[in-house]
Short mmCIF file of the C-alpha atoms (twelve columns), coordinates in Angstrom:
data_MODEL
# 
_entry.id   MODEL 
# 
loop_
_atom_site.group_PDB 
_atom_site.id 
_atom_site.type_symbol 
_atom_site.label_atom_id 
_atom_site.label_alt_id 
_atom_site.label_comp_id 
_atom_site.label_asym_id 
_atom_site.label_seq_id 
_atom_site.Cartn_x 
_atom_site.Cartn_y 
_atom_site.Cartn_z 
_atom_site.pdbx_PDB_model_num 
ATOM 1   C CA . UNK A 1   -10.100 24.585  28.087 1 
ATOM 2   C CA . UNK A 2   -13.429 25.276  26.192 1 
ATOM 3   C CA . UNK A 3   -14.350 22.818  23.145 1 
ATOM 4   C CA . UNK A 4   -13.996 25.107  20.505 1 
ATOM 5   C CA . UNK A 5   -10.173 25.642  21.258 1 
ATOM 6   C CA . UNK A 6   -9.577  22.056  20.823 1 
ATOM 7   C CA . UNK A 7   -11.554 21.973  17.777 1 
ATOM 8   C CA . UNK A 8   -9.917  25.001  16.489 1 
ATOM 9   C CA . UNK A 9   -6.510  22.979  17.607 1 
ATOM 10  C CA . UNK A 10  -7.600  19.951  15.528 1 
ATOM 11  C CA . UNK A 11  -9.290  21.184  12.966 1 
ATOM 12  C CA . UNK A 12  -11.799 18.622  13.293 1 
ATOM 13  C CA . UNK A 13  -14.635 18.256  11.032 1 
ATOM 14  C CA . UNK A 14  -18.400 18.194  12.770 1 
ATOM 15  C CA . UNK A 15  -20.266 15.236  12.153 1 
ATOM 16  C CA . UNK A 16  -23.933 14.065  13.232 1 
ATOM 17  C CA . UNK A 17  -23.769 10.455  12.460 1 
ATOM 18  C CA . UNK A 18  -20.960 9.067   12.726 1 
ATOM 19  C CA . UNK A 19  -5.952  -19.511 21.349 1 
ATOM 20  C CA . UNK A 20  -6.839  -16.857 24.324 1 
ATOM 21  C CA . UNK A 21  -6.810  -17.958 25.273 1 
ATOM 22  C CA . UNK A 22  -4.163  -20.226 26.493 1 
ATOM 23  C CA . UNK A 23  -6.425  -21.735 28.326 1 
ATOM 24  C CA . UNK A 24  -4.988  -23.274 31.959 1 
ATOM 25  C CA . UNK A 25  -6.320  -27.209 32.770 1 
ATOM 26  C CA . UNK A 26  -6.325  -25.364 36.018 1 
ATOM 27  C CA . UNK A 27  -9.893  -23.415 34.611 1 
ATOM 28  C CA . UNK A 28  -11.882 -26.405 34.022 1 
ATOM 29  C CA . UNK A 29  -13.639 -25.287 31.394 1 
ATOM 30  C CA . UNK A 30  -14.916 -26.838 28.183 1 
ATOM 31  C CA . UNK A 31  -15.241 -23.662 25.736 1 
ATOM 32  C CA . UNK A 32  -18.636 -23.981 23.545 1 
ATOM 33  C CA . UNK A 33  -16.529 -23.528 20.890 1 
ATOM 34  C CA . UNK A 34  -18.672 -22.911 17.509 1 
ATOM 35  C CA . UNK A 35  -18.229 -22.717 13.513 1 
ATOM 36  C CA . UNK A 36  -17.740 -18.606 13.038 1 
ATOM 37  C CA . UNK A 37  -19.169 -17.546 9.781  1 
ATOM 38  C CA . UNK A 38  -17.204 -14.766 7.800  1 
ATOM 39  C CA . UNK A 39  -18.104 -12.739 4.830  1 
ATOM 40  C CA . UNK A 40  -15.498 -12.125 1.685  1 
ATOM 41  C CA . UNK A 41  -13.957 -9.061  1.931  1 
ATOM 42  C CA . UNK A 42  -15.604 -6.692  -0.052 1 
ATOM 43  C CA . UNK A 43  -14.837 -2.883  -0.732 1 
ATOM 44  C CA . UNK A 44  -17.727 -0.985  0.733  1 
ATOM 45  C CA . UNK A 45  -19.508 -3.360  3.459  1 
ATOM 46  C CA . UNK A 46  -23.278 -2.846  3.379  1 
ATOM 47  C CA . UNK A 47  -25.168 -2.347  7.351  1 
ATOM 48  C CA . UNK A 48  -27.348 -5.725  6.800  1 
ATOM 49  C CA . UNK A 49  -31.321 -4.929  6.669  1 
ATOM 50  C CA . UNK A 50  -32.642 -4.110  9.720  1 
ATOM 51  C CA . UNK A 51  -30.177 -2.789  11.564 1 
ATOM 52  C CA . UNK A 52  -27.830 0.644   11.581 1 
ATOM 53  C CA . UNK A 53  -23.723 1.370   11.975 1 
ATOM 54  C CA . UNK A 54  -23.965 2.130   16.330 1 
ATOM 55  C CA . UNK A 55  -24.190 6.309   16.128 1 
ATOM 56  C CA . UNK A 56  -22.033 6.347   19.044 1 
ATOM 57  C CA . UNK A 57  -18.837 4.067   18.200 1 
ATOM 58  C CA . UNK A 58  -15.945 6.200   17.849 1 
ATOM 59  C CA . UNK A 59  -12.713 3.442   17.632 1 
ATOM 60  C CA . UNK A 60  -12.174 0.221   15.622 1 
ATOM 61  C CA . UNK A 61  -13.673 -1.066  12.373 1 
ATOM 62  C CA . UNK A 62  -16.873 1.281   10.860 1 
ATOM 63  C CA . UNK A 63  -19.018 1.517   8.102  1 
ATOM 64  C CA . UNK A 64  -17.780 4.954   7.626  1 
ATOM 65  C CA . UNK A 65  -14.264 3.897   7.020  1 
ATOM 66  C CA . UNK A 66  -15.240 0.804   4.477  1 
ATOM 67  C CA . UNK A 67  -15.019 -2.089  7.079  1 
ATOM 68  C CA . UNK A 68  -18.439 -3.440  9.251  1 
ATOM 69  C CA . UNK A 69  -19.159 -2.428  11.968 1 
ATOM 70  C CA . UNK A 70  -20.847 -2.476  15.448 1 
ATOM 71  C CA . UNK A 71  -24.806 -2.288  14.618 1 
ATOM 72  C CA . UNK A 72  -28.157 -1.931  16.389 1 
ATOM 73  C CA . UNK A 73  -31.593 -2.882  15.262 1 
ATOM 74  C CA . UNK A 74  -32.890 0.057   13.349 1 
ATOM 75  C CA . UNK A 75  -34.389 2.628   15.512 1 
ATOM 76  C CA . UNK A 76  -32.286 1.801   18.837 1 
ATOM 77  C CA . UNK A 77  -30.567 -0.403  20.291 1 
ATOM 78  C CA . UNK A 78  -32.904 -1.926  23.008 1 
ATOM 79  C CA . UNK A 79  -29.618 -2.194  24.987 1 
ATOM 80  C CA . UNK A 80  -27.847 -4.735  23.304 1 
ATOM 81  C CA . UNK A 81  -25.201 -3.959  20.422 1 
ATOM 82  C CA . UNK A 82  -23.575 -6.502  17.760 1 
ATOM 83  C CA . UNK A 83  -20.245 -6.341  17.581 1 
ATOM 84  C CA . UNK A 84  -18.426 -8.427  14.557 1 
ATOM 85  C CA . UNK A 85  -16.308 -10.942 15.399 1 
ATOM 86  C CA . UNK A 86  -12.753 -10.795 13.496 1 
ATOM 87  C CA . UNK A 87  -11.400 -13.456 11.267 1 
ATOM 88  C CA . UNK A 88  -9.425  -16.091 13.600 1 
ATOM 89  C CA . UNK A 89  -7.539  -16.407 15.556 1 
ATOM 90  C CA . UNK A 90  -8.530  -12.318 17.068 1 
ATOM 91  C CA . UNK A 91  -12.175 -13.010 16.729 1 
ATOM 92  C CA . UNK A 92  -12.210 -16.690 18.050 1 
ATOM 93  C CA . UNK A 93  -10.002 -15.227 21.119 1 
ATOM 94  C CA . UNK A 94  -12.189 -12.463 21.931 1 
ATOM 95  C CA . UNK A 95  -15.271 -14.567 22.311 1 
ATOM 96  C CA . UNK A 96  -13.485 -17.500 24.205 1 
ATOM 97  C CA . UNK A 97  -12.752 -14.805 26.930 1 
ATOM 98  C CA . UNK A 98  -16.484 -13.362 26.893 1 
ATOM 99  C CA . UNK A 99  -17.494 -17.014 27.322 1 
ATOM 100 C CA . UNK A 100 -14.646 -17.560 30.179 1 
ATOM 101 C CA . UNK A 101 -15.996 -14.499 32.070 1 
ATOM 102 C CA . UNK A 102 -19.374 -14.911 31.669 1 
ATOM 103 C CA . UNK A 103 -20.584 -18.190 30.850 1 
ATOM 104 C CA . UNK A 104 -18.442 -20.992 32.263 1 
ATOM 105 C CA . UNK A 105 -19.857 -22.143 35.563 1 
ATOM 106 C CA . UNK A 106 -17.981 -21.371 38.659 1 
ATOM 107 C CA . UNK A 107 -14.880 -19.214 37.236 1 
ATOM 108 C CA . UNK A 108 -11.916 -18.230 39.014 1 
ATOM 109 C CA . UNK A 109 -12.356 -15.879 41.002 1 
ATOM 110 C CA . UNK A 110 -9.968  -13.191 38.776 1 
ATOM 111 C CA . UNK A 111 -12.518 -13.542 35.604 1 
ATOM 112 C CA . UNK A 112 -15.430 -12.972 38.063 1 
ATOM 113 C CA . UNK A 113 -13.604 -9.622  39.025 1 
ATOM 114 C CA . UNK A 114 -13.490 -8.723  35.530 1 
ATOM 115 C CA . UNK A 115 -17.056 -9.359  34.949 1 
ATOM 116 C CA . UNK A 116 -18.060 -5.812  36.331 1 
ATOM 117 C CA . UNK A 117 -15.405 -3.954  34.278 1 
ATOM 118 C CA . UNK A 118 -16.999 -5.746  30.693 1 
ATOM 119 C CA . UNK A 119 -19.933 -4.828  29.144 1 
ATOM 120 C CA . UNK A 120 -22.275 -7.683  29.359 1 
ATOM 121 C CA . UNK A 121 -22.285 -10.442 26.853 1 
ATOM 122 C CA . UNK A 122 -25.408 -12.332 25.803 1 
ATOM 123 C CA . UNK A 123 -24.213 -14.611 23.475 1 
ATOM 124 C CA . UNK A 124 -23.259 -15.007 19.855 1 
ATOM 125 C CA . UNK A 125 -25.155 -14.925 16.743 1 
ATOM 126 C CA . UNK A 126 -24.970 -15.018 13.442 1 
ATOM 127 C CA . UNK A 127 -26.642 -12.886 10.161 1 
ATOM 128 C CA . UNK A 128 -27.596 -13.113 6.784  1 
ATOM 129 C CA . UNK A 129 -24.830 -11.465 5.938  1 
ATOM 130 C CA . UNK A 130 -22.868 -14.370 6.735  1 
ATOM 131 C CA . UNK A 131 -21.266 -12.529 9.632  1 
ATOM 132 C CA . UNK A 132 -21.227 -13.832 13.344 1 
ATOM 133 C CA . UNK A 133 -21.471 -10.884 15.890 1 
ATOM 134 C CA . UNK A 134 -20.700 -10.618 19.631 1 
ATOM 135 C CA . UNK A 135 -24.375 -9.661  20.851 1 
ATOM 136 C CA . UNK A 136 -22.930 -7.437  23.813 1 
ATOM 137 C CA . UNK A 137 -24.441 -4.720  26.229 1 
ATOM 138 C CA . UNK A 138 -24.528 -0.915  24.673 1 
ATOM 139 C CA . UNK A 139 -22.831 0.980   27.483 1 
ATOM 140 C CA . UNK A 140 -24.520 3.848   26.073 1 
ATOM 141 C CA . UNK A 141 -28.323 3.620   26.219 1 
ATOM 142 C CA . UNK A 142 -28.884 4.382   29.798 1 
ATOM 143 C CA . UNK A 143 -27.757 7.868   28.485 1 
ATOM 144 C CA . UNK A 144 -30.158 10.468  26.379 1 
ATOM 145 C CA . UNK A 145 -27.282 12.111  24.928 1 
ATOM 146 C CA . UNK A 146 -23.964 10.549  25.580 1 
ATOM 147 C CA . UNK A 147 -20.289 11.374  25.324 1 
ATOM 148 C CA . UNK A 148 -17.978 8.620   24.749 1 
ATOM 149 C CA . UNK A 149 -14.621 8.346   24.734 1 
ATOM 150 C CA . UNK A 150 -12.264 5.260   23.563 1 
ATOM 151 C CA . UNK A 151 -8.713  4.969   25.493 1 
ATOM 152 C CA . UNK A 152 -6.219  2.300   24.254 1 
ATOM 153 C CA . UNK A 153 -3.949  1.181   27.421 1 
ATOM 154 C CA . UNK A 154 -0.659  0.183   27.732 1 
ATOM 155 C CA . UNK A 155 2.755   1.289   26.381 1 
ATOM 156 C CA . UNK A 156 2.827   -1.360  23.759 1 
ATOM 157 C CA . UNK A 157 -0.048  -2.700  21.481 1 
ATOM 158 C CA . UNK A 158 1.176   -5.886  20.075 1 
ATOM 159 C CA . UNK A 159 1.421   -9.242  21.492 1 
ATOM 160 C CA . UNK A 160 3.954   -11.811 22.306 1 
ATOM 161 C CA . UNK A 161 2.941   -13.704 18.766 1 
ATOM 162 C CA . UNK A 162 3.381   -10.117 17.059 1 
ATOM 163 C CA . UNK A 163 6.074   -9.993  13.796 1 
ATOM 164 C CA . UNK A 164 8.872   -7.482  13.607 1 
ATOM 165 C CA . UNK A 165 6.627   -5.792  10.662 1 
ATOM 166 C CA . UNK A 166 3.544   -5.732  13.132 1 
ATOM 167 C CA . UNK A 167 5.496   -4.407  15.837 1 
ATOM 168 C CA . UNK A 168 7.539   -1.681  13.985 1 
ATOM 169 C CA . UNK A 169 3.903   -0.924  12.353 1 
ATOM 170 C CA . UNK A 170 1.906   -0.305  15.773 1 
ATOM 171 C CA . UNK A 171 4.933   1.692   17.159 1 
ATOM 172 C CA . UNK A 172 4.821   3.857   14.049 1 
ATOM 173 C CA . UNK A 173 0.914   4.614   14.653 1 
ATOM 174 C CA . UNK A 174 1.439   6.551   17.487 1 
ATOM 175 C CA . UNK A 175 5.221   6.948   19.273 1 
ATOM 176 C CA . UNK A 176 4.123   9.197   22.323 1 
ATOM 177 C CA . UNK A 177 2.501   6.248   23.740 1 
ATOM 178 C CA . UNK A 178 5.239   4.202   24.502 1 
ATOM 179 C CA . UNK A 179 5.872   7.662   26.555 1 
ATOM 180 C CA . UNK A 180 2.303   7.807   27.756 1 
ATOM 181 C CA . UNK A 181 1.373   4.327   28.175 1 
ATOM 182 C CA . UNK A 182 -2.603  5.483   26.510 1 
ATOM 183 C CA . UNK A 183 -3.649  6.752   23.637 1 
ATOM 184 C CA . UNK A 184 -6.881  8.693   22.751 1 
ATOM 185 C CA . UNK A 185 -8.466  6.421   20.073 1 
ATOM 186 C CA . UNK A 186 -11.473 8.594   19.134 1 
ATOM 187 C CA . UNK A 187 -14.468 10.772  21.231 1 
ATOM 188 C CA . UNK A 188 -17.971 12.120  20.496 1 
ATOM 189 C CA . UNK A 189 -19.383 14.740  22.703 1 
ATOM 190 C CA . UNK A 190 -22.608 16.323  22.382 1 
ATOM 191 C CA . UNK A 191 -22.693 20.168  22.364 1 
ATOM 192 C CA . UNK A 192 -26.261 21.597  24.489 1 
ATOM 193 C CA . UNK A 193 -25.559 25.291  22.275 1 
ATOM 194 C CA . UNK A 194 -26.119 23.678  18.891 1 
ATOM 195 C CA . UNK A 195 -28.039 20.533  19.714 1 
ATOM 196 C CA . UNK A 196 -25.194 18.374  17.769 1 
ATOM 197 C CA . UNK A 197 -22.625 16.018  18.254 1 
ATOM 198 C CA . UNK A 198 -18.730 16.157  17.221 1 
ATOM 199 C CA . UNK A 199 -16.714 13.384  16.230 1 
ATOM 200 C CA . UNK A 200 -12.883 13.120  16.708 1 
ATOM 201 C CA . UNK A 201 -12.004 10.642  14.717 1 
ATOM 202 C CA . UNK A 202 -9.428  8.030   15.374 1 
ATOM 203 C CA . UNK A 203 -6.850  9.747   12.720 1 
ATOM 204 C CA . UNK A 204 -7.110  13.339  14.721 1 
ATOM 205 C CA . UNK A 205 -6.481  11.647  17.841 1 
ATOM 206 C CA . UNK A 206 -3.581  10.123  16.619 1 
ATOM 207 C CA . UNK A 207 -2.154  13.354  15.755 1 
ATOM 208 C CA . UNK A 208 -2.268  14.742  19.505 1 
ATOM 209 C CA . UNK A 209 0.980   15.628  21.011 1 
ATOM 210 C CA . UNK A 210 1.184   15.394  25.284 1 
ATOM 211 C CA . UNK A 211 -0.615  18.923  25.840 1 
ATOM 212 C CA . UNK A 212 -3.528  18.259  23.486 1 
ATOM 213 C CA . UNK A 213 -4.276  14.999  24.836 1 
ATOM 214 C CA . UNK A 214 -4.886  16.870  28.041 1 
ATOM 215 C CA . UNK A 215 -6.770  19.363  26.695 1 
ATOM 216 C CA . UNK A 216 -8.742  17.044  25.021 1 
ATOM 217 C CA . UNK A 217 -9.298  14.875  28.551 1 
ATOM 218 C CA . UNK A 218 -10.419 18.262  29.433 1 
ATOM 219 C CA . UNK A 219 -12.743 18.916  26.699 1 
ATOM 220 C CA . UNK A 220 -14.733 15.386  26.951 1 
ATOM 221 C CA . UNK A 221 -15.067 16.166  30.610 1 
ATOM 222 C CA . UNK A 222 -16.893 19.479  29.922 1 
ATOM 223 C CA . UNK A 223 -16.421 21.128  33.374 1 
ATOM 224 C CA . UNK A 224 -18.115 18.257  34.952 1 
ATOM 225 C CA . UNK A 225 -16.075 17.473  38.484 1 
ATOM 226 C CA . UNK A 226 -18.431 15.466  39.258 1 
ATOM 227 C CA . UNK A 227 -17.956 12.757  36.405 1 
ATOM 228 C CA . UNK A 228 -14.154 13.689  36.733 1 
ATOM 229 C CA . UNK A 229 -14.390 12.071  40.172 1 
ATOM 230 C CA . UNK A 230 -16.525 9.442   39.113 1 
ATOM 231 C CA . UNK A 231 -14.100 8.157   36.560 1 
ATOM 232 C CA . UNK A 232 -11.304 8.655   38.557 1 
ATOM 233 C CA . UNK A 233 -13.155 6.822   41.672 1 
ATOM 234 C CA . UNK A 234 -13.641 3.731   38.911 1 
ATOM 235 C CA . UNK A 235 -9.894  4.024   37.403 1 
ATOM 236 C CA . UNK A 236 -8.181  3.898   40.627 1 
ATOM 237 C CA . UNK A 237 -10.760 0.469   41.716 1 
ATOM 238 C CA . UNK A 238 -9.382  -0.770  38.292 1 
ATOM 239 C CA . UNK A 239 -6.069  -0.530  38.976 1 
ATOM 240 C CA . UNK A 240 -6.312  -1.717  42.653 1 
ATOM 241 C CA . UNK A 241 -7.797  -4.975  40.844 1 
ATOM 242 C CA . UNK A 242 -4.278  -4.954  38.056 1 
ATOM 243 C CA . UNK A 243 -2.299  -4.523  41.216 1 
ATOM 244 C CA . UNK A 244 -3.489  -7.895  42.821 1 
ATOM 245 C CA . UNK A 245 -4.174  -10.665 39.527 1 
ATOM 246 C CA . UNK A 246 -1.672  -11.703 37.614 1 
ATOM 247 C CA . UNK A 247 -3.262  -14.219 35.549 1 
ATOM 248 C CA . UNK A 248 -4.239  -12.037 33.017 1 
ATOM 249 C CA . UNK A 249 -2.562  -9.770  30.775 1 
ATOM 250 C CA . UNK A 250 -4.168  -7.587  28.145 1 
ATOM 251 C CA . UNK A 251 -2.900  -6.000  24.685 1 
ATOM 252 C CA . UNK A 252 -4.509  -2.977  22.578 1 
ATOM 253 C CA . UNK A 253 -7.544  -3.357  24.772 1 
ATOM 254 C CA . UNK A 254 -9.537  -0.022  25.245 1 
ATOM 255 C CA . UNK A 255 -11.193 1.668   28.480 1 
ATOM 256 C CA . UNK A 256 -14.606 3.310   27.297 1 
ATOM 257 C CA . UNK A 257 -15.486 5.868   29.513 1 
ATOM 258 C CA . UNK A 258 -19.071 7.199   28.859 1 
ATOM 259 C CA . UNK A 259 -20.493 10.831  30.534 1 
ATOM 260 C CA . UNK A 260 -24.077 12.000  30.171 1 
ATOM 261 C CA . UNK A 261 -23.713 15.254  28.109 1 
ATOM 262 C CA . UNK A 262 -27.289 16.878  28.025 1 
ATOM 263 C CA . UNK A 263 -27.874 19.186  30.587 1 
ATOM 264 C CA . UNK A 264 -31.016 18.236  32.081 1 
ATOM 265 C CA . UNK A 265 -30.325 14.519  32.416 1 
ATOM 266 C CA . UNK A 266 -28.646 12.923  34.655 1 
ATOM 267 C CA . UNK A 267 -26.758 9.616   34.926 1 
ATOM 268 C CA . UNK A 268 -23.531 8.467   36.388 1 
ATOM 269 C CA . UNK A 269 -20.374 7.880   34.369 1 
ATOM 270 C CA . UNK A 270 -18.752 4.756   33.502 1 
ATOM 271 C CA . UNK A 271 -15.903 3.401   32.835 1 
ATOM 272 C CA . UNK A 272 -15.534 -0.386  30.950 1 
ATOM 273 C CA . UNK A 273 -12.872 -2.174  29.299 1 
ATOM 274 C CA . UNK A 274 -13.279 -3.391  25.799 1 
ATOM 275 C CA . UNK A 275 -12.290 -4.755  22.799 1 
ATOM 276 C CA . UNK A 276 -10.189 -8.508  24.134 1 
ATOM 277 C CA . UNK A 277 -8.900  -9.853  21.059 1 
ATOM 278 C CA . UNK A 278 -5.413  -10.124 22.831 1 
ATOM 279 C CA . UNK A 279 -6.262  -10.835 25.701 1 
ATOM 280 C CA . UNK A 280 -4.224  -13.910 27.258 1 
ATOM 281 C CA . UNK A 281 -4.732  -15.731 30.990 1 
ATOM 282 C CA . UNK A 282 -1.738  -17.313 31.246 1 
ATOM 283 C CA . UNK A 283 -0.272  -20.683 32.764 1 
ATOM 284 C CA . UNK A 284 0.002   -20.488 36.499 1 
ATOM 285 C CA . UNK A 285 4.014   -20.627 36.018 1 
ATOM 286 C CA . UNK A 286 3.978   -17.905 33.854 1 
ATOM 287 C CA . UNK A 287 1.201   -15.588 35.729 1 
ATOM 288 C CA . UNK A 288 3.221   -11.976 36.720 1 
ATOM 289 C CA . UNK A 289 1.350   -8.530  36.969 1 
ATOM 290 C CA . UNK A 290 0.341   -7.106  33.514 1 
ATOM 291 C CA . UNK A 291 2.588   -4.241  33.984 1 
ATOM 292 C CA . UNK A 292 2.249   -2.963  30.704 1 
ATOM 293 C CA . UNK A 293 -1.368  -2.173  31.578 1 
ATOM 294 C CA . UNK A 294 -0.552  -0.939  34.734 1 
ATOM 295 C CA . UNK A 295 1.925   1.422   33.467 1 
ATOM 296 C CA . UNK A 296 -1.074  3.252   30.969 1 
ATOM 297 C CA . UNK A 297 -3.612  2.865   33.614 1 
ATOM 298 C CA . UNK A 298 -1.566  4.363   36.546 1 
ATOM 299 C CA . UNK A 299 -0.541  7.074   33.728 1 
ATOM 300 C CA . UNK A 300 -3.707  8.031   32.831 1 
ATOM 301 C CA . UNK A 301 -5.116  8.589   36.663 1 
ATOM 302 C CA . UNK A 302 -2.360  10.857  36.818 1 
ATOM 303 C CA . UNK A 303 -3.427  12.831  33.617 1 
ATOM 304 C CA . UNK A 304 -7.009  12.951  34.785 1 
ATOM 305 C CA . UNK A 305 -5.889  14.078  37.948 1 
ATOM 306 C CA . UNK A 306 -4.092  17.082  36.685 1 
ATOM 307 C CA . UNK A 307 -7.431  17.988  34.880 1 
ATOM 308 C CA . UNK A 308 -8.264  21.535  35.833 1 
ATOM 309 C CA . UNK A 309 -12.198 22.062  35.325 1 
# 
């Protein structure tokens, strides 16, 4: 399926710029817990000086939607993005697991086996702007001109803690994927023809029935079996890894999956799980497989797999 039938499909616009932590005694770990700083809410968020909305972040909060954003120092990112952190408890949650997996000495060894499925963190800091960010590794700069692609997992997207109003709201934003167990939350692919990239935003995707979610699998692939089988090849390591632990579970937590689009580069895809703001390790009498993740992951392999390139 060629890109312009899916755009044609979608009628999508072109765009050039777009307490965690339950923490176990069993860890041993004394969190570096630290004062977040948040800014009132205000209408239309200005990118603080120095720095630009991330080009190629295609899910969650944006500048282009009136909320902040992910940012970069102005003229790249030097490899390192700054991700906001939310208002507690999501925000204080998400860090406390980056600090878990990356900072405490001598973790377990099922948050050292997520370490190489996370972007890398280097710390927290806060701006001007009276914002604290996640300072976190931009999976796309090894790339000159990369497609990215944001996957939500699992078949539900709330928590345990979640309301009735919260849960009947998340089922509402998207019904197939209590049938699919993913759901497409936004791509940008980069077209060699016109020397531009396209944006599906997170409001198209959500309007893709079964069929056009494959065809738009398809479409971010690009004919490329090799990446196909590179992302596949990572997927299936992933799930061999949420086959085994069971001391983790994970809700509305994305897989990024990022493909070199130019044609006369050349770099290796990637897959990496993001976004942890319900993300839980649980009590060792409560640990069990995360089998709602399972059920997305194992679903989306399958998807991929059908792929015809």
């Amino acid at each position: 399926v060629c890109s312009s039938d899916l755009l044609n499909a979608l009628n999508v616009e072109r765009r050039e710029e777009f307490s965690f932590l339950h923490l176990p005694v069993r860890l041993q770990f004394r969190r570096r817990r630290k004062k977040l700083s948040f800014s009132p809410w205000r209408m239309s968020p200005c990118v603080p000086d120095g720095y630009e909305a991330v080009p190629h972040q295609v899910s969650g909060h944006m500048y282009k939607d009136g909320k902040e954003g992910m940012i970069r120092p102005c003229g790249g990112s030097n490899g390192r993005i700054l991700k906001p952190i939310q208002h507690p408890p999501k925000g204080q949650r998400e860090l406390d697991f980056y600090l878990s997996v990356f900072e405490q000495p001598s973790p377990p060894p099922v948050l050292l086996a997520f370490r190489q499925w996370m972007p890398r963190f280097y710390g927290s800091v806060d701006l001007p702007n009276r914002l604290s960010y996640l300072r976190l590794e931009d999976l796309a700069a090894p790339y000159k001109c990369a497609g990215v692609m944001d996957i939500k997992i699992g078949r539900r997207t709330w928590d345990n803690n979640a309301s009735p109003e919260k849960m009947r709201t998340e089922q509402a934003k998207y019904p197939l994927q209590a049938t699919l167990g993913y759901r497409i939350g936004g791509m940008r692919l980069y077209s060699n023809e016109s020397g531009t990239y396209t944006c599906h935003s997170k409001s198209t995707c959500l309007s893709l029935d079964e069929q056009r979610v494959t065809m738009a699998l398809s479409t971010f692939l690009d004919g490329c079996k090799e990446d196909l089988t590179e992302v596949l090849v990572q997927l299936n390591e992933l799930l061999a890894l949420f086959e085994q632990q069971k001391d983790v579970h994970f809700f509305s937590s994305s897989l990024l999956v990022v493909r070199e689009c130019h044609a006369q580069a050349r770099c290796r895809a990637c897959v990496r799980m993001i976004d942890f703001a319900h993300a839980y390790i649980l009590p060792d009498e409560d640990s069990c497989t995360d089998d709602n993740y399972l059920f997305g992951l194992r679903n989306l392999i399958s998807a991929l797999s059908s792929v015809q390139l």
